[in-house]
DRENNURO-794213 format. One record per atom (N, C-alpha, C): x, y, z. Coordinates in pm, whole numbers, plus 50000, padded with zeros to 5 digits. Example, Ala and Ser with C-alpha at 12.3 -4.5 7.8 and 13.67 -1.06 7.14 Angstrom:
513194943150780
512304955050780
513204967050780
512854977550708
513674989450714
512905000350787
This chain:
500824988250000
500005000050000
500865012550000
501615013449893
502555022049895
501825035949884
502185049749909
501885063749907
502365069049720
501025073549668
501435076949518
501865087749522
502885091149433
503855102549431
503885113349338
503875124249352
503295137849232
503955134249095
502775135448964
503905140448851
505075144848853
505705140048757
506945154348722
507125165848698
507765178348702
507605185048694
507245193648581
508065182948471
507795188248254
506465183448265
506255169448318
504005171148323
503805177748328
503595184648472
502915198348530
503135210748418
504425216148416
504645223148291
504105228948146
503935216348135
503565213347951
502075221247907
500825213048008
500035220648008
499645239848004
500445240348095
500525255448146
500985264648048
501845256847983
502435267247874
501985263747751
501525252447750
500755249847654
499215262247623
498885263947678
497825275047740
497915292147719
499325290547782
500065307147728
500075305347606
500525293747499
500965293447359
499615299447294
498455292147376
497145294747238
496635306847336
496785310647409
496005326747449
497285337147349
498255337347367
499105346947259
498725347747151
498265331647090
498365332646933
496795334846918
495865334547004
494375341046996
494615355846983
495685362947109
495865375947074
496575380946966
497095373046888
497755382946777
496765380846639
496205368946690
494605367246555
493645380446561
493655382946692
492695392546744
492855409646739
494215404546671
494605424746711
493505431446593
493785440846601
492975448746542
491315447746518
490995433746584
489465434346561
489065438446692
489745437546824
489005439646925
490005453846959
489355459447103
490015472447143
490965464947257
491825475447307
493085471747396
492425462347506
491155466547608
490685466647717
490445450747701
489885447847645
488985435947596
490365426647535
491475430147498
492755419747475
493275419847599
493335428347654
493975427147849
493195418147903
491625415447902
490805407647943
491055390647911
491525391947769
491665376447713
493215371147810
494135383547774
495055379647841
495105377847982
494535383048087
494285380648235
493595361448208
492355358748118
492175347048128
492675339648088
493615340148005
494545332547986
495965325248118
495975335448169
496615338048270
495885324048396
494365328048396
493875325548476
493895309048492
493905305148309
493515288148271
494885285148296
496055288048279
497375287348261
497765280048411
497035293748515
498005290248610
498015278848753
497165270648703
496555260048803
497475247848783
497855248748661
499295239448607
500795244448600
500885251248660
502265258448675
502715259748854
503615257848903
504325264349017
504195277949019
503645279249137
503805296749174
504975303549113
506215298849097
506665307149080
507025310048926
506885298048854
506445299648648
505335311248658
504175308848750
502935311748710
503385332648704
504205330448801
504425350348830
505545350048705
506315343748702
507365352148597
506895348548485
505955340248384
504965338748334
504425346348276
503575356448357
502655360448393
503045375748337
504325381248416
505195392448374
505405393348270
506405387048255
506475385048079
505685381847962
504645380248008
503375383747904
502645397547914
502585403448049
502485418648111
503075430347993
504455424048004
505615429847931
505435429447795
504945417847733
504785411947566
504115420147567
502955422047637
500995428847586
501455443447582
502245452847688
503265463947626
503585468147518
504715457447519
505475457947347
504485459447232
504005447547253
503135441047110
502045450947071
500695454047180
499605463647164
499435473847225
500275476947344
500395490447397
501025503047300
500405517247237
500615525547208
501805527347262
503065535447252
503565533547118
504015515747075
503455507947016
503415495146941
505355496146943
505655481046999
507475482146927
508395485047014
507605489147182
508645495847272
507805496847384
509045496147537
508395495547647
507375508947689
507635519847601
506905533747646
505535532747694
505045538547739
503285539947796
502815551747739
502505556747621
500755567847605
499665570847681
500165578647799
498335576147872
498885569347977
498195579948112
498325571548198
497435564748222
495815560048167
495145548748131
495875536848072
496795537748021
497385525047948
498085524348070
498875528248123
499965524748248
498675515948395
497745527948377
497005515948515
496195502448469
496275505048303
495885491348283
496655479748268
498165485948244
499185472448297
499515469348400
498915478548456
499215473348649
498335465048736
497085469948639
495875460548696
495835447648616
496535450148504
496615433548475
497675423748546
498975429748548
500255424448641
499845422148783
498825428148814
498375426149016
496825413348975
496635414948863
495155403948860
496035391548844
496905388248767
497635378648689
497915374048856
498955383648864
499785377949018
499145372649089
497495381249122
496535378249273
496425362449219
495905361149079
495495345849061
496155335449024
497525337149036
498765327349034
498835322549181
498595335849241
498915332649428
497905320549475
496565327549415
495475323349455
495325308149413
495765303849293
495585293149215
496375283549325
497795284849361
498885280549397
498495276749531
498135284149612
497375282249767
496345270049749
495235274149628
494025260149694
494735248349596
496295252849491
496425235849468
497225230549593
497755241749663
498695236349801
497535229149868
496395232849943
495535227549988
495115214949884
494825213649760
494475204649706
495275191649742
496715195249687
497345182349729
497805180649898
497675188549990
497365183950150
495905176550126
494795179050105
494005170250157
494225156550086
494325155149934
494795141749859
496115134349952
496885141950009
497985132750100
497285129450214
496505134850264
495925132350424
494535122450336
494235121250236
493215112650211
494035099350154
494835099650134
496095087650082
496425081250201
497015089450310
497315083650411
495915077050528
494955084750496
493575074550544
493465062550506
493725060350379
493335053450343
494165041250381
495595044350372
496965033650402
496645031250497
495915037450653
495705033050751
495035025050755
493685025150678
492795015550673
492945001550633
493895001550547
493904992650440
494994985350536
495654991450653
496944985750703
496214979850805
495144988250877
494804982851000
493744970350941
493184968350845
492664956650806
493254946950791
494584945250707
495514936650709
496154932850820
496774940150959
497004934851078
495984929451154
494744934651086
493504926351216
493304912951144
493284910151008
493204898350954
494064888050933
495404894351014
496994881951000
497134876751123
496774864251101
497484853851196
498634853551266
499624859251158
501384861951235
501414874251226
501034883851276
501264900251228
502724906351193
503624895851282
505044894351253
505874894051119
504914884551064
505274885750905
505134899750819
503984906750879
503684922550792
504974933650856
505934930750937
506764936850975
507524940750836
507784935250733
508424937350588
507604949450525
506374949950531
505454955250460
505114970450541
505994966150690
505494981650767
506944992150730
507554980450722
509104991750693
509394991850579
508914987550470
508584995150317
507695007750345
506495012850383
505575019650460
506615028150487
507065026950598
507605037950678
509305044450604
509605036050521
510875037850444
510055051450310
509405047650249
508285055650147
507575069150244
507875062850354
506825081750391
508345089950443
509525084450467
510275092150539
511355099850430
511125088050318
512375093950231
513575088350189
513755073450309
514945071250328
515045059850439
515975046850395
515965035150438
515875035750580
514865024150606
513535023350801
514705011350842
514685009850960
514944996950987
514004994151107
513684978251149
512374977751228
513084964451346
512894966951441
512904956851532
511474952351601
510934937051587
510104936751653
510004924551765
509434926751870
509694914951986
509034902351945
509424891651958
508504880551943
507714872152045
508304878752146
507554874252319
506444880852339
506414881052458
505154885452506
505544905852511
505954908552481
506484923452428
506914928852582
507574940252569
508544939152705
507834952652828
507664946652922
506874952352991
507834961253103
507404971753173
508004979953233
509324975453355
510354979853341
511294972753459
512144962753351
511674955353277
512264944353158
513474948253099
514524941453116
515904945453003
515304945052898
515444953252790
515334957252643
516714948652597
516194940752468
517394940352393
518394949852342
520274943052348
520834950752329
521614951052149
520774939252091
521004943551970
520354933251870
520574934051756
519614925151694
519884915351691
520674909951712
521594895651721
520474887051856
519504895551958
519534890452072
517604881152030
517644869852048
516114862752018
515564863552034
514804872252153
513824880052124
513244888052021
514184893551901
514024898551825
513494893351686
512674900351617
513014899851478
513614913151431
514384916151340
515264927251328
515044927151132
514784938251116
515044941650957
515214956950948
516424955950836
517454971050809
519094964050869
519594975350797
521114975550881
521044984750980
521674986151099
521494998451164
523764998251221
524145009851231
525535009151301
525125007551484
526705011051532
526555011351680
525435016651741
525605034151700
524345043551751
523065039551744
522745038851598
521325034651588
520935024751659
521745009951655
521515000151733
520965008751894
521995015951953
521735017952095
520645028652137
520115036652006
519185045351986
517845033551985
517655021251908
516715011551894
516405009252045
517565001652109
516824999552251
516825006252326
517055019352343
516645030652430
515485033852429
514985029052285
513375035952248
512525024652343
512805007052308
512324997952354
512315003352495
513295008652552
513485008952696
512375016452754
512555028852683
511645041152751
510085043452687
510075032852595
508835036452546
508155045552488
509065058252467
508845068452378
509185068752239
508865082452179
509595085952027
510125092952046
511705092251970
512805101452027
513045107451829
513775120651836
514125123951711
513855137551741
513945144651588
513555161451563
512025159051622
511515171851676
510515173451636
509765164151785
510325155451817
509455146651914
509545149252079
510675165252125
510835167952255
511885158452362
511875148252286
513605138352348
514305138352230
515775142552324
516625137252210
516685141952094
516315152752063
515795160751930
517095162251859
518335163251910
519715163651803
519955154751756
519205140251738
519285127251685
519105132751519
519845127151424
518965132051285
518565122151262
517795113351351
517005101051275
515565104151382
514345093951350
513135095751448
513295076051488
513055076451605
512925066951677
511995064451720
510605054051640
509235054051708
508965039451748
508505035351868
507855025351954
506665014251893
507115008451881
505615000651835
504554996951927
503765005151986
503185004652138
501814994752078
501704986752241
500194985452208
499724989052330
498294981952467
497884991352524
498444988252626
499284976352659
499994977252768
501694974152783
502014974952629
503464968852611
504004972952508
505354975852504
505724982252416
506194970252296
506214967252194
506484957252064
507324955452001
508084964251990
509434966451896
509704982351886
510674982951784
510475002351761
511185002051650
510775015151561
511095017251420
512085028451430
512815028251354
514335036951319
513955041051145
513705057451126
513565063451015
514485075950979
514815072050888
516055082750823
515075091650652
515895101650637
515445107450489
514885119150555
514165127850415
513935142250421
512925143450515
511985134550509
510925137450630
511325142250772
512355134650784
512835137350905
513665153550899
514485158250841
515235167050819
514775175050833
513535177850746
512375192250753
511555188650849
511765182250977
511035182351092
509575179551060
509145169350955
507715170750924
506535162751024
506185169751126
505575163851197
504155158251165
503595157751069
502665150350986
503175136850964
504005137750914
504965127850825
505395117750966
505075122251089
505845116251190
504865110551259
503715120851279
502695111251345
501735098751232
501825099451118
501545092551073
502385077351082
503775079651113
504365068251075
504065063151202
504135065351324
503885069151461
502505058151483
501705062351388
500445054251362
500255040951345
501285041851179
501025026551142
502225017351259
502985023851316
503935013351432
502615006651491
502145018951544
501065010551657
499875005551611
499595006851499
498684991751445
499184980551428
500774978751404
501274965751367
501564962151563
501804974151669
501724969551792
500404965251879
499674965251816
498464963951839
498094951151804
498254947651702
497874936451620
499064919751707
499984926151696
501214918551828
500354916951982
499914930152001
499544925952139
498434917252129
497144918652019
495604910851965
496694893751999
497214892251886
497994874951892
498344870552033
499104877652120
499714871752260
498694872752276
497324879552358
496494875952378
495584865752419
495324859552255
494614849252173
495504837952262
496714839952213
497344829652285
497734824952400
497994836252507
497694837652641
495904826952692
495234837652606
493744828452635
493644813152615
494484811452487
494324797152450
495264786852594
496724792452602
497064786652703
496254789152831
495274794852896
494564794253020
493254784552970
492884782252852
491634773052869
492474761752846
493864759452810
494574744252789
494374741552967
494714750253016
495934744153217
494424745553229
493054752453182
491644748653279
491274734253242
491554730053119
491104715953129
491914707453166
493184708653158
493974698353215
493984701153359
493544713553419
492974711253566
491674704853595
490734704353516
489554696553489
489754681553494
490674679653392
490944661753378
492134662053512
492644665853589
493134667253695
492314661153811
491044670753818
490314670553936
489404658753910
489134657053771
488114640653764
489244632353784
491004631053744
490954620853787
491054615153988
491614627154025
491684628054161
490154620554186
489234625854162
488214622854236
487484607154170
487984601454048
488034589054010
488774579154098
489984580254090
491054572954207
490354574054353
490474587154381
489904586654502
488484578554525
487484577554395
486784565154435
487064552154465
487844549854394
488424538054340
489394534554458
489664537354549
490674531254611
489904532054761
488924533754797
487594530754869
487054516754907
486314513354796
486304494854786
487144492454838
488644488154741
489274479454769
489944479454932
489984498754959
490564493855141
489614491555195
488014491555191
487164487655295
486884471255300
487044463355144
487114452255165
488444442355237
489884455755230
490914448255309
490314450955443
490234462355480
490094467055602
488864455155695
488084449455616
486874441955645
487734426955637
488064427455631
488954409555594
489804413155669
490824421455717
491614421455804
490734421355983
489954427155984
488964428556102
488584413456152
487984403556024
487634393156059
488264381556091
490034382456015
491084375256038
491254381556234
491294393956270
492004397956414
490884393156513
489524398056420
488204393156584
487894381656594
488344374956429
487544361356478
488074346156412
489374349856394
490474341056338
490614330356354
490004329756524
490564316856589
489014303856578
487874313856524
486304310556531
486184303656340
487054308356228
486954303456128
487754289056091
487634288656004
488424273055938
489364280455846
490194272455834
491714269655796
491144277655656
490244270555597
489984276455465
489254287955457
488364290855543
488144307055539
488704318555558
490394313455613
491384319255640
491904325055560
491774316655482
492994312055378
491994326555275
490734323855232
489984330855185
490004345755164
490044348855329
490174362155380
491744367155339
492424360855363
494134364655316
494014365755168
493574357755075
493304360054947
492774370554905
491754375154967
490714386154942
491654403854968
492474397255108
493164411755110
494334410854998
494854397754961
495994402654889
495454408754734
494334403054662
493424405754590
493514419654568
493214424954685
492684440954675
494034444954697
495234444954766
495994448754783
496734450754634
496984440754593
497254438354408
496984448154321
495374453854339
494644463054277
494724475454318
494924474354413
495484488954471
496724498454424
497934486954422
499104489454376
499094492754243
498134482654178
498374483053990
497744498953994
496504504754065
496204515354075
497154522554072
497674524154212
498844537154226
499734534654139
500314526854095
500994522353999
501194531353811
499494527053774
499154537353637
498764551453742
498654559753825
498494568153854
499644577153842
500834570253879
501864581653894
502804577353779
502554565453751
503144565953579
502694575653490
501254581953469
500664591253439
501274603753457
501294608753559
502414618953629
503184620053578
503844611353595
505434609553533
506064616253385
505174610453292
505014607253205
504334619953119
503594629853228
502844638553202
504034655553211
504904651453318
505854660253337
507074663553264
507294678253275
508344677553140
509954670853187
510694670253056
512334667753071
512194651253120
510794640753131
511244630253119
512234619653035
512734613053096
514014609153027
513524586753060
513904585552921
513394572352908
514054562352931
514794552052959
515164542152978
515354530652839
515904534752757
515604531952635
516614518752619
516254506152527
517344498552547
516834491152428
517274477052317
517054474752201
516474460752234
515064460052214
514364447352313
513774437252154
513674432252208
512834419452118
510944419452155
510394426151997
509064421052047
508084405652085
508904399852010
508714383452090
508274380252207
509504389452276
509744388352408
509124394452498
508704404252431
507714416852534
506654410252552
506104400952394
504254401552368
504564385652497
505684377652490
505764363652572
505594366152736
506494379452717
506444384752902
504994386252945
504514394752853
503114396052908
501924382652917
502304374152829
501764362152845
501854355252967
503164355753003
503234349053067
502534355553245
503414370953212
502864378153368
501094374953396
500704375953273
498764373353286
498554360953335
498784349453276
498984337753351
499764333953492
500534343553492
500934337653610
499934340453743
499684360853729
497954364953769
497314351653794
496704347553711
495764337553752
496104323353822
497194323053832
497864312153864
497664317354014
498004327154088
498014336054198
496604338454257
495484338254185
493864336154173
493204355854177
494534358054083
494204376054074
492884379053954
492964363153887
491454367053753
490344362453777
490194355053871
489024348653931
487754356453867
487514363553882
486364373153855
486504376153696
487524375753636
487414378753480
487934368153418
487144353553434
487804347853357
488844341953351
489264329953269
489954321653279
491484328653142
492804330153185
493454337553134
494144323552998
493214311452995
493944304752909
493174308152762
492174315652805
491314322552641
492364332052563
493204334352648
494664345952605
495744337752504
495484344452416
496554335552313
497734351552260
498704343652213
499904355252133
499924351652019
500494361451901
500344356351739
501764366351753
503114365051714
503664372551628
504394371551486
504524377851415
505184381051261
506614372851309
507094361451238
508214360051231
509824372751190
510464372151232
511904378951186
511464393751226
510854397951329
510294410651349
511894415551404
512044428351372
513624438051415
513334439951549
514564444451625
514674451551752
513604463651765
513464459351873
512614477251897
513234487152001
513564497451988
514214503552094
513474510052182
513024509752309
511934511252392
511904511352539
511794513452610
511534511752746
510774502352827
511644488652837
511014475252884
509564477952933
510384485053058
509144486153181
507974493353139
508184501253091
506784509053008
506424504052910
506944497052862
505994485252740
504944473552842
505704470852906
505224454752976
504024464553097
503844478153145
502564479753227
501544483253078
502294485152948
500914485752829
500114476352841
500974467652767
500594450952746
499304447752910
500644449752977
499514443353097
497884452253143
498074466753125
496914477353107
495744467853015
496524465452920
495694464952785
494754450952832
495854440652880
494994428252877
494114427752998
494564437753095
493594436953174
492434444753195
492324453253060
491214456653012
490134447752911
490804440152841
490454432652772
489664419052860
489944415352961
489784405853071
488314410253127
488424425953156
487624432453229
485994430453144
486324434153011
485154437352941
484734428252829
485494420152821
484914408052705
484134396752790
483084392752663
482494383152789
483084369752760
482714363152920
482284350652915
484434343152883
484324332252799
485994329652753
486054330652651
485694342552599
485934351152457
487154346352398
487704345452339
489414345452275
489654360852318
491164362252385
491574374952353
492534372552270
493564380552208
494904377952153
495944391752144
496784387552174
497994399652154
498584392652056
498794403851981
499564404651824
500984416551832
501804408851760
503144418051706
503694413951555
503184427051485
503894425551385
504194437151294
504774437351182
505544450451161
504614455351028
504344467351030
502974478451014
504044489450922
504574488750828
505314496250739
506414500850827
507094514350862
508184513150901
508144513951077
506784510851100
506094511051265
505914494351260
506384490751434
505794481251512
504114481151592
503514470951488
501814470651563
502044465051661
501614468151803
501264458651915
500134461251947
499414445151995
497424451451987
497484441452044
495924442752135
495564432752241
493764433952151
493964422452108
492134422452048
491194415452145
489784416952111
488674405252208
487894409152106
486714404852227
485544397952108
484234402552230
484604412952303
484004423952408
482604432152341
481594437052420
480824447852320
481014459452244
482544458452249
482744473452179
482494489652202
482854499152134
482314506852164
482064515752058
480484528252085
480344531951948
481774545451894
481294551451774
482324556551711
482584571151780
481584575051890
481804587151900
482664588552065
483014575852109
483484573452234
484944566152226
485024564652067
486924555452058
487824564652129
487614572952095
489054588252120
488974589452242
487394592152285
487254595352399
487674586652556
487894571252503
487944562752597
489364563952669
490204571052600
492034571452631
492284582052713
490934596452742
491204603452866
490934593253009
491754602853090
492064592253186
490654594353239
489734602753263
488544599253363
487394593553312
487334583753184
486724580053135
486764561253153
485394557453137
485124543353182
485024536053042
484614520953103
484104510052931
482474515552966
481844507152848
480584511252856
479844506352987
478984510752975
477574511153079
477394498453095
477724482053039
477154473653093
478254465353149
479484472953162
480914464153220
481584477753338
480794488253369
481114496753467
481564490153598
480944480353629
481134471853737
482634464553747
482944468053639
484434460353653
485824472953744
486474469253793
487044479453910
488144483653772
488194495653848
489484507853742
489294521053749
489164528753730
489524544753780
489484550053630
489394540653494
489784552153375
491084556853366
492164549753443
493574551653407
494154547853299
493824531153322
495004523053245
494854528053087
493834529953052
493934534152928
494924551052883
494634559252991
495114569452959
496704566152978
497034557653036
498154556153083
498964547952912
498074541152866
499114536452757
499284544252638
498164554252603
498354564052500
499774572252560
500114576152663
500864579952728
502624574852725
502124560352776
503454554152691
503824551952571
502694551652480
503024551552307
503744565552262
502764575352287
503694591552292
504804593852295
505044585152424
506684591652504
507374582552427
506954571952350
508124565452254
507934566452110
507234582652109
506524585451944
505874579251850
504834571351948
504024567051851
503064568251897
502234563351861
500044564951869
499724550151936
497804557852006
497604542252037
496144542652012
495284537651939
494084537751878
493144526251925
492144526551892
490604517851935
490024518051830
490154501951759
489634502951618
488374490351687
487454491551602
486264481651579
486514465751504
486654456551570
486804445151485
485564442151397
485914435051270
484464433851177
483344422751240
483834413051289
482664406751388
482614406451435
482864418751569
482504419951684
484074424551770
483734432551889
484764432951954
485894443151914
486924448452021
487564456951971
489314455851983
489724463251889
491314459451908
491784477151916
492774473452082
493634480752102
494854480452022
495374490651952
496754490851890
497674498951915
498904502151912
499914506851955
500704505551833
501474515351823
502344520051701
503694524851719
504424518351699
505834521951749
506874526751639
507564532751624
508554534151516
509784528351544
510384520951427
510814515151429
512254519551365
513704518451457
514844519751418
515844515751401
516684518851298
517684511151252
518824506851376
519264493251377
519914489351504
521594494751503
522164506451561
523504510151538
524414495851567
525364497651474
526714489851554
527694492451630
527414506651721
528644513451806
527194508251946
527944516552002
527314516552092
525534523752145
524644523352185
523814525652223
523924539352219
522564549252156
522454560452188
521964564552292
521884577352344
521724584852451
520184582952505
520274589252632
518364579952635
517474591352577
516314588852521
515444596252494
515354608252604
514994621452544
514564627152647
513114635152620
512084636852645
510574640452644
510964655852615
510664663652583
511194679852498
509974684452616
510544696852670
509834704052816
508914710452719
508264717252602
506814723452567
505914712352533
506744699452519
505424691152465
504834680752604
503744678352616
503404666852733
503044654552693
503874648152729
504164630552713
502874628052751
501914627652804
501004620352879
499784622852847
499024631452785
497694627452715
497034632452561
498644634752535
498464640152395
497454649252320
């Protein structure tokens, strides 16, 4: 939206004298048919059409020298500057003072003409600027487009610094040069200017001619303010500045603080967006607190109740009701732990700068461990209630590669998974865990043959305060374990999904990426990057 710039000056010109050419050559067509008075008349209007295209100062010497011609040419004695009559003398004076008044006159409302066309140019750049910063996503990027702008109104190469933080608020070190990351920086600037840039950042003013600080600067130093922070600041050199044009200054003055404005609109947005992120993850916070905290109720009132009846009346039961009651607490005790267990793995997992335990495992071996840990469960009489764990079968892909991974956080998936699968399939369904290799990702999936769930609750089932459906609620869990393994897939960059089997039943999957096995030594352990959160994606 650049500022359009006057004709040239032979434009302007051409006309004007173009004008004198045909009023002369009307007056010398005209001599002798009309009287003197009435050729002074043509010539004043001539004068008059002439001089709206000429510079004041063509328009007067112009103007004279046609005064002078109309003398020579038709003034008595014809051929010479003399005057006959002092009627002929006040009629060249009243033509030389009409000519002049309306050269002056002409010259004044085109001065006004082109002030209001610049002050209607520059409306308009505002408009057209402040539309474009209210409609940009990165307003950062129009920083190119403000110091073309401000380079075109001053005369002479802008340079622009703008903050990319949260813009620097009172008391705040100001950057000390463009080199520093906070910045975006465009122009060259030397030592001075550089230390003139963050003085402005500092103090938050406009320094230069004309602005009451600092006025022996020959450059203007303006702020990119918005309403509570200052944004960057602009550095302008050229004639604007020189001739102190304080038009020229508050305008530029202007467009800074629409592009600071538009900086402060984005932090904002984004400020807001980060307070409704930490309100829901204080939300899924407080459901899960108050999930767990259900959940770990039962199981101590049924120890607490089995321990009571082992102390009051131990000696009044049989060997085998003993035995019962000890089962029952270790039972719950089991469940308790696997509880706290996915609870602060969650945590963990959820917090930044976690660092992984990474080592080059065999999926064979993972999908066999878990086979075996489930069975052994029941061997212990931990499945009693879900089933018989020999419906649990393994399938894997022969010649499957290393996976590089974190044992222990693979083997509480697996075990999450199947003991969800346990929980909610009926009856001795088949379950099965599968491993096999899924393009340049490792699939690991725990399938059944369970009621499923519909399509608008898959995604939803992997926040942690969320249950299985409505007719397997009864099965004990808190809505962890699931959040807990999307959690471990993450932190080892991959995904973990809830697909629909075609006849029935659903398969958990897990997606691992898969890497090439070095021949030196082992790389460094993973570490979880502090803006992103490992734990519920």
């Amino acid at each position: 939206m650049p500022m359009h710039s006057e004709p040239p000056a032979a434009t302007r010109l051409l006309p004007g004298l173009l004008v004198w050419a045909v009023t002369w050559l009307g007056l010398l067509l005209l001599d002798g048919r009309l009287d003197l008075a009435t050729m002074s008349l043509l010539l004043v209007a001539g004068s008059a059409l002439a001089t709206p295209w000429l510079p004041v100062g063509w328009s007067l010497l112009v103007s004279a020298a046609s005064v002078l011609g109309f003398n020579w040419a038709f003034v008595p004695p014809r051929g010479s500057f003399t005057v006959d009559g002092s009627e002929h003398v006040w009629l060249l004076v009243g033509m030389a003072v009409v000519t002049w008044v309306v050269a002056a006159l002409s010259a004044a409302l085109r001065r006004q003409l082109a002030e209001a066309r610049r002050w209607a140019r520059r409306a308009e750049q505002l408009r057209q600027w402040g539309e474009a910063t209210r409609d940009c996503d990165e307003p950062v990027t129009e920083a190119a487009q403000l110091q073309q702008m401000l380079s075109d109104l001053a005369g002479g190469p802008a340079a622009l610094w703008v903050l990319r933080g949260a813009g620097l608020r009172p008391g705040e070190p100001s950057p000390a040069d463009a080199a520093d990351p906070r910045l975006f920086a465009l122009g060259a600037t030397d030592a001075e200017e550089t230390a003139g840039l963050a003085h402005c950042l500092r103090q938050r003013e406009a320094m230069g001619p004309g602005t009451g600080r600092h006025q022996h600067l020959p450059q203007w130093y303006l702020p990119l303010r918005g309403r509570a922070a200052v944004l960057g600041a602009a550095l302008l050199r050229g004639e604007a500045v020189r001739r102190i044009d304080d038009d020229a200054r508050r305008h530029a003055q202007a467009l800074c603080d629409q592009l600071g404005q538009a900086l402060e609109r984005r932090q904002s947005r984004e400020a807001e967006d980060l307070a409704r992120a930490e309100a829901r993850t204080q939300q899924a916070r407080n459901a899960l607190l108050a999930a767990v905290s259900h959940d770990y109720r039962t199981p101590l009132a049924t120890i607490l109740g089995a321990a009571d009846s082992l102390i009051d009346q131990g000696a009044q039961r049989s060997a085998e009701q003993r035995r019962a009651l000890a089962q029952t607490i270790r039972d719950q005790a089991t469940q308790l732990a696997r509880l706290t267990d996915n609870t602060l793995q969650l945590a963990r997992l959820d917090a930044p700068g976690v660092t992984l335990r990474l080592d080059w495992e065999s999926p064979e071996e993972i999908v066999g461990a878990a086979l075996h840990r489930a069975r052994q469960r029941e061997a212990e009489g931990q499945w009693r209630a879900r089933g018989s764990t020999t419906r649990l079968h393994a399938r894997t892909e022969p010649g499957l590669p290393l996976l590089r991974c974190d044992a222990v956080l693979l083997a509480q998936l697996l075990d999450n998974l199947v003991d969800n699968a346990l929980a909610y399939a009926p009856g001795d369904s088949p379950i099965e865990l599968l491993a096999r290799r899924q393009g340049e990702q490792l699939l690991l999936a725990v399938r059944d043959r369970g009621p499923g769930l519909p399509p608008a609750e898959r995604e939803q089932v992997f926040e942690v305060y969320r249950r299985g459906p409505e007719s397997a609620r009864a099965a004990r869990g808190a809505g962890v374990g699931l959040a807990v393994c999307r959690a471990i897939a993450e932190a080892h960059g991959g995904s973990m999904k809830l697909r629909r089997r075609g006849h029935g039943g659903s398969a958990f999957e897990c997606l691992l990426p898969l890497h090439e096995a070095p021949v030196g030594p082992d790389p460094e352990p993973l570490v979880l990057p502090d803006e992103g959160s490992a734990g519920r994606g």
